[in-house]
N, C-alpha and C positions, 0 to 999 in steps of 0.2 A: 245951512251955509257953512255951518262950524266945521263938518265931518267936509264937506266938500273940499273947504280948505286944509284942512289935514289929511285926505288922500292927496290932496295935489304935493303936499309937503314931504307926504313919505314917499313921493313918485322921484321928485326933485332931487333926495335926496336918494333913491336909491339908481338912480341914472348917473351918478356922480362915482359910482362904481365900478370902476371897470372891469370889474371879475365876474359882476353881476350883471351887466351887461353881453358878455361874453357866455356865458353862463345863456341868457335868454336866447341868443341867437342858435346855439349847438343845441337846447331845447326844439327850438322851433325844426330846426334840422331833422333833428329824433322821430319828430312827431310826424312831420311829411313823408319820412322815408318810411313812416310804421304804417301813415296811412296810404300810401304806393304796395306797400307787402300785403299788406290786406286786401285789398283789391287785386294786384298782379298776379299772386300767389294762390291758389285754391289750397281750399283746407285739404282738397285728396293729396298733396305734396307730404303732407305729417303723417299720412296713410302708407302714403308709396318710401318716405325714409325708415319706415320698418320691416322693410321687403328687400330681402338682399337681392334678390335676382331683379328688380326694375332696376339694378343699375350696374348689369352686367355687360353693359357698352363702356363705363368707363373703366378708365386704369387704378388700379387699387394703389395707395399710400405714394402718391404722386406732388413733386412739390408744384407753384403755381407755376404758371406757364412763364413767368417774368423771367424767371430764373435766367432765362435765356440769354437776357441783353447784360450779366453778368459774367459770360463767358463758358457757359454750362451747356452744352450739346447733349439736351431734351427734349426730344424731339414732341410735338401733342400729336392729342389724338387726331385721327384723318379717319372721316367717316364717307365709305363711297358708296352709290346707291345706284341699285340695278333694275332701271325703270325699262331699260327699251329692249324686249322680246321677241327674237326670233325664233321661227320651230316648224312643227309639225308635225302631224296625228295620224295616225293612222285607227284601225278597227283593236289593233294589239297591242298596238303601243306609241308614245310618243316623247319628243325631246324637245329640248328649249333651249337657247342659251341667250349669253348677254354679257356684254364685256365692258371693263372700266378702266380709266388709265390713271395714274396718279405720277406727280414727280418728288422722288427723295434725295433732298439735297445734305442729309446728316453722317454724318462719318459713324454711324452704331444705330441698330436696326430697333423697330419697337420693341415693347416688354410682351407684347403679343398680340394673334392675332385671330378676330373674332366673326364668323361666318355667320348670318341669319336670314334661311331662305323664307321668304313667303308665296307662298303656292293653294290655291285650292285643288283635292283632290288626292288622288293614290299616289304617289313619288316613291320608288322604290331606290331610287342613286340620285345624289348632288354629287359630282366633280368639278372640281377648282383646278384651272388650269394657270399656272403662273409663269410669266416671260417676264423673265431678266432685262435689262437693261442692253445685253450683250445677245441675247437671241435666245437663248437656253431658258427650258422649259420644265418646271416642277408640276407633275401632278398630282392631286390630294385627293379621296375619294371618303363618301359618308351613305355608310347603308341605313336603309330604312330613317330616310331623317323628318322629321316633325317641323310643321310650320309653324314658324315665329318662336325656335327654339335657337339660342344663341350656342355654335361648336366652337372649340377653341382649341386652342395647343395642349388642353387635358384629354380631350377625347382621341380614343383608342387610334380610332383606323387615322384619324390626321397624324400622329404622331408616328402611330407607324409606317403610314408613305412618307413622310421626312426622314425618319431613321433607312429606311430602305433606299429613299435618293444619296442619303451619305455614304450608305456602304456601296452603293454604285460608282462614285465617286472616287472612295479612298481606298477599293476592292477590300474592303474589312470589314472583318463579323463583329456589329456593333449591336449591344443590347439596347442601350440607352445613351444620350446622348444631355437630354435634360435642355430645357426650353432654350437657352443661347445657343445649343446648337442645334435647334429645331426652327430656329430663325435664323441660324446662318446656312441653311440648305434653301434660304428663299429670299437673302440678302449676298449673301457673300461671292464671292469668283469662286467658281468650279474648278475644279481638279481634287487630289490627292490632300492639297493641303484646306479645302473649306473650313474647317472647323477653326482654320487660325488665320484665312486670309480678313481680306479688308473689304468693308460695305460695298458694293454699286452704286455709285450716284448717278441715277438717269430717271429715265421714264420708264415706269412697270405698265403691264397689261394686266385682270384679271379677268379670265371668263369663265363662269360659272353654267354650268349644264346640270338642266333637271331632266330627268330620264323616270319616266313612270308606264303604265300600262294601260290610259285609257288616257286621254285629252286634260290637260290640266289647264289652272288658270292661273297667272303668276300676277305678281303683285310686286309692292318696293321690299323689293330684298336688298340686303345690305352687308359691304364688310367693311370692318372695322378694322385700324390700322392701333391698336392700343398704345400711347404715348407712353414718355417718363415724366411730365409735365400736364397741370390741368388746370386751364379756370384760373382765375384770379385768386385764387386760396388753397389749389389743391384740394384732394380727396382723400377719404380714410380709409380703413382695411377692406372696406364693403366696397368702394367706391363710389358713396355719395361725395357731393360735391358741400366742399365745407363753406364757399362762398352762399351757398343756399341756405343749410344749417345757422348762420351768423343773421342773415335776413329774417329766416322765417322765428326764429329766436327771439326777434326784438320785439315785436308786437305784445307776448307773453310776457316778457321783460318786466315794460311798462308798466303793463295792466296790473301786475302782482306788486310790483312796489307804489304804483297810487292807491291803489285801491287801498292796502294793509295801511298805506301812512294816513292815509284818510280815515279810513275808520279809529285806526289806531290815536293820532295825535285826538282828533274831535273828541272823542269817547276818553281818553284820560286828562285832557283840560278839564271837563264836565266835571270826570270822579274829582280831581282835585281842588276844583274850583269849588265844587259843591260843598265839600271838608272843611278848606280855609273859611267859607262863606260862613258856615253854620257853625262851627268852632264845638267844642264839648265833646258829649261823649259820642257825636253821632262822628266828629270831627275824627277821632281813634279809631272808631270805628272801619271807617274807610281809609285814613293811613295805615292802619294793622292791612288790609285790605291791598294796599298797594305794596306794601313789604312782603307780604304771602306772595305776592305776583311776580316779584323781581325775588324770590328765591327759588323759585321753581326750575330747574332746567329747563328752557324753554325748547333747544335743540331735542331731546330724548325723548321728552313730552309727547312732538309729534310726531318723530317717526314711530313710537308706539300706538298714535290713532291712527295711523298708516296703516299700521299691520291689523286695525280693525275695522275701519272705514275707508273704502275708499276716497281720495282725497280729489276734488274739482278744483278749480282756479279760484269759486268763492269761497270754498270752505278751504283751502291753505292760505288764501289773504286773510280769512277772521281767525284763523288760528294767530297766525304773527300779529296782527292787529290788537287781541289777545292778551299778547307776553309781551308787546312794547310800551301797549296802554299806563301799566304804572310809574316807566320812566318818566313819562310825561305828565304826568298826573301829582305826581312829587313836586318837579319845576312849578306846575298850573299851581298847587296852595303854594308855595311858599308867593309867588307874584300875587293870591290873592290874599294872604296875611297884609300885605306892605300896602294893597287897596282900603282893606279893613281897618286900616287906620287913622284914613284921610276923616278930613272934619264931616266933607258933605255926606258920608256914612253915616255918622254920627248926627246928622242934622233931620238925615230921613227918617231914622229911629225915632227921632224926638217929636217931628211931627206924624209919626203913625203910618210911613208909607211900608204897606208891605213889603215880604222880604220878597215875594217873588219878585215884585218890580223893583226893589232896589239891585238884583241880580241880575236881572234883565238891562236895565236903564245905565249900572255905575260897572259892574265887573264884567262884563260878557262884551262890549267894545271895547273896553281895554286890556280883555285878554286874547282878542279877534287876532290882532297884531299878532301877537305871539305864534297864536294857532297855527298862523299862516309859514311864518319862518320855520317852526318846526316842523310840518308838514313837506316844507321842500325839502328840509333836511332827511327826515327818515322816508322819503323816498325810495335815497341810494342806499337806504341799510336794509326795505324791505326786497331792491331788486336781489343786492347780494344774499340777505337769506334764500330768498326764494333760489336761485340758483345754488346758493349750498343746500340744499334739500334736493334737488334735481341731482346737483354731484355725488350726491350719497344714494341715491337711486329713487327717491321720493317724488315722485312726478305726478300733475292727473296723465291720463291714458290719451294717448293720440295727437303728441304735442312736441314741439320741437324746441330744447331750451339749451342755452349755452354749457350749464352743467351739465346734461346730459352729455351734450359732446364732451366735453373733458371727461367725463366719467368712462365714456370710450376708451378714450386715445390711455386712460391710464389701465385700461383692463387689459390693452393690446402692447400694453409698452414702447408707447410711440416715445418716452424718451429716451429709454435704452435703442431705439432704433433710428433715433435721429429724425424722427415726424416730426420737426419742428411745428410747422404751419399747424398743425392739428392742434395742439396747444395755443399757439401765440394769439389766435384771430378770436377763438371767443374770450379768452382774458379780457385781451384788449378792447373786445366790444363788453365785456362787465364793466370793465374802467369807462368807457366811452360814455357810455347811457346811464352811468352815476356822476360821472363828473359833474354837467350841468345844475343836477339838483342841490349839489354838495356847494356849488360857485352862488349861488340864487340863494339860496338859505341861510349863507354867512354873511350877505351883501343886506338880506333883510333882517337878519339879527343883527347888524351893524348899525340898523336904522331904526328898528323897533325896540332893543334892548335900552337903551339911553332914554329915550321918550316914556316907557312905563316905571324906568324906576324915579324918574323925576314927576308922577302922576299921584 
């Protein structure tokens, strides 16, 4: 009935906190949104964000699509899909086509644009035919093209039937023209001046024709309109989507700083409690013990088992677990010297009760408390190691972690180039998914700390 009243006590008293209370509910938040990621998210997503070509539909180093209602003419991406097929075969050969309309309402044309036929079968020509807004008609042609291979405004023959509609245009021998003007030959008004006129804003056509030499079988082919805008976070230089990165991120999060604080806090209360408890030389012993552990570099340490062992998510949580144990192991004796003193210690001694049960019975619920505040606390110090080990490149294999994104964006010079978004969105989920622990842990040191040192 004692302990019942004293959980109720430190309940009462830690609801009376507002920070810790705020603190639980952004918890609670974390933890629904980690267990929606797990579920919503297939682990093949951490497979497919180390494949640059699975995400060669989007636009590369793109801010979000918000941007827009800021006054920024970014246009997203527009993805059109070419289900309904017309055709016919003969013994020698055959054609297909199939046509898609879109409307461009933006004053500046996409950053490019991105062709993917799918076809069973021999296909010896895909041509793209594209009408203007005004009637006028660009056409693109691709030899020998592969299904469910994505062409773009790098590929030869596309770039060179754009350079060839420009020099029909502006009657000039043009070598290159460079992607803005390989989309103003399919954006812009015709004539002499294309290269410097102004978008079309209407309705496009595109029709797509496969041409092969024996009967083929089409499938959702698709083109792609590649935006300057994406997603609620924007993309990085590959063209993943950094709103995904920041999702699939947190779950790993988590797991790496409970885990580490759990092991870590339990296991250096124990060491320390164990020291204070038994005092002497076994007491130096394991002080010496804990002083060794807090001299160590703990950062250098492990990225040198890195480079010998590969590292898993359980063996880099007992690694930090580790090197935090003797901070807390220090705190745990000195709170159990101030138990050590009390009478009813003294009392057990005199009547003969063992040490294990007076360790059990007088110091271990009144170091429980403790346990617990520090454990929310170094939570947020295990998430942010763990992510500074991802940001230095120290990761397990096949994982998706906020460090690693920054470690990106800083390989690629996304600040020298103004990728903001790449930077700001996992910070601020490192910040995000430490705060809570950090609100919780001072709310119950606020409630725990007063109560053991009056014990």
């Amino acid at each position: 009935m004692e302990t019942q009243s004293t959980d109720r006590s430190y309940l009462r008293e830690f609801l009376k906190s507002k920070s810790g209370v705020v603190g639980v509910v952004m918890l609670v938040l974390l933890i629904a949104t980690s267990l929606y990621v797990i579920i919503a998210i297939p682990q093949s997503e951490a497979y497919k964000w180390q494949n640059p070509a699975a995400w060669q539909g989007n636009p590369t180093s793109v801010p979000p699509a918000w941007v827009n209602y800021f006054g920024v003419d970014a246009p997203q991406t527009v993805d059109l899909s070419l289900n309904s097929w017309a055709g016919s075969s003969s013994s020698s050969s055959a054609a297909y086509s199939a046509s898609v309309s879109f409307t461009w309402k933006h004053g500046v044309p996409p950053s490019n644009l991105l062709v993917v036929p799918n076809f069973s079968g021999n296909a010896y020509e895909v041509d793209v035919i594209w009408t203007k807004p005004d009637g006028n008609m660009v056409q693109i042609g691709l030899s020998s093209p592969v299904s469910g291979i994505g062409y773009d405004l790098t590929t030869a023959s596309i770039r060179q039937g754009l350079v060839q509609y420009i020099q029909s245009q502006t009657h000039t021998l043009i070598e290159s023209v460079g992607p803005a003007g390989e989309l103003a030959a399919l954006f812009n008004d015709d004539g002499p001046n294309i290269l410097n006129s102004s978008v079309q804003q209407g309705t496009y056509i595109v029709t797509v024709q496969v041409v092969g030499n024996q009967a083929l079988s089409l499938s959702n082919s698709k083109v792609t309109l590649l935006g300057d805008s994406y997603g609620t976070m924007g993309t990085d230089s590959e063209g993943r989507p950094i709103d995904l990165g920041v999702l699939a991120g947190l779950p790993w999060g988590l797991e790496i700083g409970v885990l580490s604080a759990v092991v870590g806090v339990v296991g250096g209360v124990f060491w320390g409690g164990l020291a204070g408890f038994f005092g002497g030389w076994r007491d130096k012993l394991l002080s010496w013990g804990m002083l060794v552990g807090i001299a160590i570099p703990s950062l250098a340490f492990i990225i040198a088992i890195s480079y010998t062992f590969p590292l898993t998510l359980l063996t880099e949580a007992l690694l930090i677990a580790v090197f935090s144990a003797p901070f807390f192991g220090i705190i745990a004796r000195s709170v159990t010297l101030s138990i050590r003193s009390q009478t009813y210690v003294e009392a057990d001694k005199a009547m003969g009760v063992s040490a294990a049960r007076t360790f059990f019975t007088h110091f271990l619920p009144r170091l429980t408390p403790v346990t617990i505040a520090f454990t929310a606390l170094s939570v947020s110090a295990g998430i942010i190691f763990g992510e500074t080990l991802a940001f230095l490149g120290i990761e397990p294999a096949n994982v998706i972690t906020w460090g690693g994104i920054l470690n990106d964006a800083i390989s690629f010079d996304a600040s020298v180039h103004g990728w903001w978004w790449w930077v700001l969105f996992p910070g601020i989920m490192i910040i995000v998914s430490s705060l809570p622990f950090v609100l919780v842990g001072f709310a119950l040191d606020r409630v725990v700390a007063p109560r053991v040192s009056a014990k």
